[in-house]
N, C-alpha and C positions, 0 to 999 in steps of 0.2 A: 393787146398782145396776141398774134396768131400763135397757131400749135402747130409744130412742124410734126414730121413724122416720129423726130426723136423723141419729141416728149406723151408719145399718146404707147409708151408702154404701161405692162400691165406683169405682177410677178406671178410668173410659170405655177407656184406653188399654193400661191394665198392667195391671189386675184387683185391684191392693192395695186391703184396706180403709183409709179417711178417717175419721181422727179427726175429733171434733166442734170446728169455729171453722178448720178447718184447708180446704185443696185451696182450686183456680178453679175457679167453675162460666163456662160458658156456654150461654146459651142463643139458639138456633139460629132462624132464622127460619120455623121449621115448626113450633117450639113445642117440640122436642124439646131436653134438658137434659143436658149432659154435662159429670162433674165429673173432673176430671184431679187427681190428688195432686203434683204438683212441676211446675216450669216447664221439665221435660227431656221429661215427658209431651206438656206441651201443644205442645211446639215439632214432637218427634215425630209429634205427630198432626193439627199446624195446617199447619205453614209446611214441613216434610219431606214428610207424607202419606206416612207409612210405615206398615206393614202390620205390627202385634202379634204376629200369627204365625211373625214368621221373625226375631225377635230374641229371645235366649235368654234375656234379663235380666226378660221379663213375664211373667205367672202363662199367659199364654194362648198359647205358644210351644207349637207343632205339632213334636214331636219325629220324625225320619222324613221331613218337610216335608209340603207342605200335600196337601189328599188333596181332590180334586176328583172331581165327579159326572161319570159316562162318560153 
């Protein structure tokens, strides 16, 4: 089975890969496109506006915590 380009996403929020037919996309008024894999993501990153980083459950969790530019 080859990987088209549709199925090599990835959710905006958590980092998991999205299966194909599957996730919400939205697209943003800048044109930019972000696909969220569940509606625990989206809520996370729409109506919370919480930060990926500091929750342990997403591929993109900063173990140590976050490491900012001096």
């Amino acid at each position: 089975m080859s990987k088209t380009a549709s199925s090599l996403r990835n959710c905006f929020f958590c980092g998991r890969h999205i299966t194909v037919g599957h996730g919400i996309m939205l697209v943003r008024n800048d044109g930019q496109v972000q696909w969220t894999c569940s509606s625990k993501c989206k809520k996370n990153l729409r109506v919370l506006s919480r930060d990926p980083r500091k929750l342990k459950w997403t591929a993109k969790y900063a173990k140590g915590g976050l490491r900012t530019k001096k």
